[in-house]
Every structure is written in structure tokens, then in C-alpha cells.
GUMAR-209282 format. One record per residue: x, y, z of N, C-alpha, C in turn; chain; residue in one letter. Coordinates in steps of 0.05 Angstrom, whole numbers. Example, Ala and Ser with C-alpha at 12.3 -4.5 7.8 and 13.67 -1.06 7.14 Angstrom:
264;-114;156;246;-90;156;264;-66;156;A;A;
257;-45;142;273;-21;143;258;1;157;A;S;
This chain:
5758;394;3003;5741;382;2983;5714;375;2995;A;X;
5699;377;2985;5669;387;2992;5658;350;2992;A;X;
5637;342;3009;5630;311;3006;5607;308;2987;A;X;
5624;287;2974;5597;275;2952;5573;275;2961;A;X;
5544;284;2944;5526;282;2948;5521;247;2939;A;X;
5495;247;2957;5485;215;2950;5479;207;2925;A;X;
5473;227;2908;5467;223;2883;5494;224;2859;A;X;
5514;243;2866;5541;235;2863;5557;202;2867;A;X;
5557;197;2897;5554;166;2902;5545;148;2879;A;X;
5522;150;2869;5499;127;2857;5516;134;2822;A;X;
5523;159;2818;5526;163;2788;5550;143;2789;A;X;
5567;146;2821;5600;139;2808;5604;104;2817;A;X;
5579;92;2830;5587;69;2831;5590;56;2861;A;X;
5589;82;2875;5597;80;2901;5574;66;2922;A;X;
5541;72;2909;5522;59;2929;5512;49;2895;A;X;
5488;33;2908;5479;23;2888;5446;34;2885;A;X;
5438;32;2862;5412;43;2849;5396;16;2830;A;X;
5371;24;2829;5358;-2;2816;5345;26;2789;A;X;
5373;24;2771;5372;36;2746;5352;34;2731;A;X;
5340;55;2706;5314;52;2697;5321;54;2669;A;X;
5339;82;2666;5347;91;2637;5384;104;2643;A;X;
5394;103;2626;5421;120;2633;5443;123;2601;A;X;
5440;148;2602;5461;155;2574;5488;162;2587;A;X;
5502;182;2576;5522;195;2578;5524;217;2607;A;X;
5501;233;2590;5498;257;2611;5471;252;2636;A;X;
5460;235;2640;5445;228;2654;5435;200;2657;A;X;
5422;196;2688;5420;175;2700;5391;174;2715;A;X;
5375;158;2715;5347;150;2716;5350;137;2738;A;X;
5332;132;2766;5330;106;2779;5300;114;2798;A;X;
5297;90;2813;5279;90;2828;5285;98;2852;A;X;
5269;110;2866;5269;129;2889;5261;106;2916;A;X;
5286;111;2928;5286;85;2953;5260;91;2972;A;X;
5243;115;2977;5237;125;2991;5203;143;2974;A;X;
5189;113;2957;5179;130;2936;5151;141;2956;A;X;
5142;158;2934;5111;175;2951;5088;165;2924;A;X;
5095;147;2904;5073;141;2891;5091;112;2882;A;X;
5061;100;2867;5072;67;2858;5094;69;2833;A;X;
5095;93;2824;5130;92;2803;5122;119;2819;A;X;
5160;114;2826;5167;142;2830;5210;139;2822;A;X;
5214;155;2804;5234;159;2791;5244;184;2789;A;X;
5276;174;2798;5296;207;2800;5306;209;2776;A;X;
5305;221;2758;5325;239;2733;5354;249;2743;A;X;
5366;257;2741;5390;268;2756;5408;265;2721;A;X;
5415;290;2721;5449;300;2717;5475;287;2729;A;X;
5488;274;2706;5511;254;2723;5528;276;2730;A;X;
5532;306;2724;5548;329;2732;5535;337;2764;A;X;
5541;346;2778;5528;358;2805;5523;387;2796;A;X;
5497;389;2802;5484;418;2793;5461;421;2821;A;X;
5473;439;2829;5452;441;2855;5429;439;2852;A;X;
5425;462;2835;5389;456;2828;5386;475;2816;A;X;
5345;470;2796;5336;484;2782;5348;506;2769;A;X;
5354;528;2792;5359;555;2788;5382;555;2778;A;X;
5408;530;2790;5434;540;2776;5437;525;2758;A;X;
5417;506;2730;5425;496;2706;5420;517;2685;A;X;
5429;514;2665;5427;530;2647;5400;518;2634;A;X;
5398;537;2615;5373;523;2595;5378;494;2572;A;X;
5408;501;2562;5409;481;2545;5401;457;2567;A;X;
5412;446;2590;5414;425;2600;5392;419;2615;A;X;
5372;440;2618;5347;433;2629;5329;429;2602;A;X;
5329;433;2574;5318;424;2557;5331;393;2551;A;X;
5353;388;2560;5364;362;2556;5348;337;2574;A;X;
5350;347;2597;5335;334;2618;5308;333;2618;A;X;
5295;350;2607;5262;344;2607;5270;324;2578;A;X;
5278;317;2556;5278;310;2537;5300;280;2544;A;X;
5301;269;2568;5310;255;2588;5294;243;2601;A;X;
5274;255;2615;5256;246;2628;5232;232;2606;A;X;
5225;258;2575;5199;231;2567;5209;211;2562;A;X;
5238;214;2550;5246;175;2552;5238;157;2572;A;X;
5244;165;2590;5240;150;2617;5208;151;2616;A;X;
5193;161;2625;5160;156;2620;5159;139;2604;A;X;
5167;130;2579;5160;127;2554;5172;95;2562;A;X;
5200;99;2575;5205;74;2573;5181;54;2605;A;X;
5182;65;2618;5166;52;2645;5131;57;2624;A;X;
5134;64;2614;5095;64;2604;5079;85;2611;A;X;
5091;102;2631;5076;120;2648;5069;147;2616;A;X;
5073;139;2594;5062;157;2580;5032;151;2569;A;X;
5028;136;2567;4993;132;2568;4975;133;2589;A;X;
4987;134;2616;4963;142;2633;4967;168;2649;A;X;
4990;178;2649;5006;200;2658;5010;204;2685;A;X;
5025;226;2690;5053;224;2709;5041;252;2719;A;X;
5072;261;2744;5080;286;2750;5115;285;2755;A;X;
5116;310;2739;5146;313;2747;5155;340;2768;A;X;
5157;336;2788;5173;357;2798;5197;362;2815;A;X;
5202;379;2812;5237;384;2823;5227;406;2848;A;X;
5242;404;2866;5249;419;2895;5274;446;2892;A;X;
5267;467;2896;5289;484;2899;5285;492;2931;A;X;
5310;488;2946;5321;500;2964;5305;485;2990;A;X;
5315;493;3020;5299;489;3038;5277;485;3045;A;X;
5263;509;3036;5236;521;3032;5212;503;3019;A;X;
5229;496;2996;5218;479;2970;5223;455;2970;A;X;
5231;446;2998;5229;418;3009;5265;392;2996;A;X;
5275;423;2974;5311;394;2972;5311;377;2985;A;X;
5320;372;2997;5335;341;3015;5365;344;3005;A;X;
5369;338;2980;5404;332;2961;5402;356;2950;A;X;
5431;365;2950;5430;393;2934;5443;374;2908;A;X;
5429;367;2888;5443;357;2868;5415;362;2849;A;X;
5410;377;2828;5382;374;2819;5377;355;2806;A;X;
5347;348;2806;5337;314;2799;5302;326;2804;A;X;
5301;311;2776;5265;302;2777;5254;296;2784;A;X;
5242;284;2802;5217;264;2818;5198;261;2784;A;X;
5203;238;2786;5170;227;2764;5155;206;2777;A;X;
5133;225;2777;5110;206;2792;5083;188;2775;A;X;
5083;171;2775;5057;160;2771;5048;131;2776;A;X;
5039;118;2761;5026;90;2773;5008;86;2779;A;X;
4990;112;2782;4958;116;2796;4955;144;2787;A;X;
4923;146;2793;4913;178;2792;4926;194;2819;A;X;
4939;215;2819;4955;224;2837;4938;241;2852;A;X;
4937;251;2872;4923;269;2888;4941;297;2890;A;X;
4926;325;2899;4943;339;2899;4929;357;2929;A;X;
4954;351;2939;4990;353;2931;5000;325;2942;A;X;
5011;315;2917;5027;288;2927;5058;299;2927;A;X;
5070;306;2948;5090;323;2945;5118;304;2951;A;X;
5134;308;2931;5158;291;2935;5181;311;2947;A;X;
């Protein structure tokens, strides 16, 4: 049996998270380790490695996940960045796919999470 990712951990209870938004199929929190003044993970309570292996229904679920979350922190009137990491290369860390939402300030680029 393969070891829980950290973000697995946080969905099942096992570490703890300073929660933002959370339904059924997904879970919101703040990023222990942020790179802007809000910085928030989206995550799939299912383990989905990333980007490339969700389907579309559930990546239209998840962006439609995340403007909640903007919407609920405020970050929709001055605006944000959302981006996701695929693979090594593309900087992962967790193979579990998850959002980075950034904002709180005018962002510079590349403010890379």
C-alpha cells in the first residue's frame, strides 16, 4: 500500500489544516509555507496526481471550487492567481493535484508557487 500523501493526511484528519471552504468533494486551506499574503490550496478530497490525470468533469468542478473560495476570502474584487504544478519539471512537491490561489497584493511575475 502506497503512503498517504500530505494532502491525503489533512483531507482524513490525520494533520491538521487552518480550513477556508470544504464540501463533499473538496477541501480549501491555507498554505503553511505561503509565497503571497493569501495563499490557498484547493485540493480534491480523492487523490489525483495531477492536472493531466483529472478528467474534465472534475477539473470544471474544481475551478467552480476555487471562485467560491476567492469569493469567500474577498480576493474577488482585487484579484488573484491560480496555478497548479505538473510534474518535477513544473515544480509538484505532492503528487496530489491542488490549486495554489494567490493574492492579497499586486503579484509580480513570476510569483511562482
Amino acid at each position: 500500500m502506497a503512503e498517504k500523501t500530505i494532502f491525503e493526511k489533512i483531507v482524513s484528519g490525520e494533520l491538521p489544516s487552518k480550513k477556508v471552504l470544504e464540501n463533499e468533494k473538496f477541501l480549501a486551506f491555507y498554505d503553511i509555507a505561503p509565497k503571497a499574503p493569501v495563499h490557498i490550496l484547493a485540493i480534491p478530497k480523492v487523490c489525483i496526481k495531477d492536472f493531466d490525470c483529472a478528467d474534465s468533469k472534475l477539473l470544471g468542478e474544481l475551478c467552480g471550487f476555487a471562485q467560491e473560495v476567492v469569493k469567500k476570502v474577498g480576493l474577488d474584487k482585487s484579484g488573484y492567481r491560480i496555478i497548479t504544478n505538473i510534474g518535477v519539471d513544473g515544480g509538484q512537491e505532492v503528487p496530489h493535484l491542488h490549486l495554489h490561489i494567490l493574492g492579497g497584493a499586486k503579484l509580480k511575475f513570476p510569483s511562482l508557487a
